[in-house]
N, C-alpha and C positions, 0 to 999 in steps of 0.2 A: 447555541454553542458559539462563544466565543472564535475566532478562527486565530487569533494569536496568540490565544494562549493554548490550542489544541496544538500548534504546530511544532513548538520547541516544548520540553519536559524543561519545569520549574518547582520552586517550593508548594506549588499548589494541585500540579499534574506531574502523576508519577510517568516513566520513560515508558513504559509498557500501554499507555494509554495515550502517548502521542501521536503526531501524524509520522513523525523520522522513524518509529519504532513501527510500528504499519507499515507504512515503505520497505523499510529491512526486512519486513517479513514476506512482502510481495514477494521483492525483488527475489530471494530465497525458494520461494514459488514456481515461479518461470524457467523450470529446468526445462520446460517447452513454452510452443506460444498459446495462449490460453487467452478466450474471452475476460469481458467482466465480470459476468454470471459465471463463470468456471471459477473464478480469482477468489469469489466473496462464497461459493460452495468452500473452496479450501479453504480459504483461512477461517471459515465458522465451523469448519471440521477439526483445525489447528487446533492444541493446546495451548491458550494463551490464556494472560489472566484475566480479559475482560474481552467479551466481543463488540470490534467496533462495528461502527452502523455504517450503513451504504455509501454515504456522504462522507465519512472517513477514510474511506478506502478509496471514493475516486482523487479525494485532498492528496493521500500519497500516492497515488500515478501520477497524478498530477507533478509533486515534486521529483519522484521517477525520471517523468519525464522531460523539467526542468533541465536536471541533471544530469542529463544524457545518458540515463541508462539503459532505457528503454525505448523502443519504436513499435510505433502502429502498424500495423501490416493494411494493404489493403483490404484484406475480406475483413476488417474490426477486430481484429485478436490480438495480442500484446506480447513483443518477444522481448526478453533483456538481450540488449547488447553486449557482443565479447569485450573483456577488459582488457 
């Protein structure tokens, strides 16, 4: 996998198959704070067009938490931040 072109949707990678569209979906996720095993149970439970793999899902925490939307809790769980 490429990681530059997984990360923005372009004429080659549809939005729903990016890492920003994974992110959106976490982030949408974290009505509480939840592990990464809890994060990667919902979104393969999610409706989406394609399920991303393990490594795509921690890429959008990853920019999550770039972006400051989210924080690590002590015991490893994942809250979003209030906006």
């Amino acid at each position: 996998m490429n990681i530059q072109q997984a990360l923005l949707p372009h004429k080659h990678v549809r939005f729903s198959e990016s890492i920003i569209a994974v992110a959106g979906l976490v982030r949408t996720l974290l009505s509480e704070p939840r592990s990464l095993d809890e994060l990667e149970s919902l979104v393969n439970q999610h409706r989406w067009p394609r399920r991303p793999s393990f490594t795509e899902l921690v890429l959008a925490v990853d920019v999550l938490f770039a972006v400051r939307q989210i924080q690590m809790l002590p015991e490893g769980r994942i809250r979003r931040l209030p906006t």
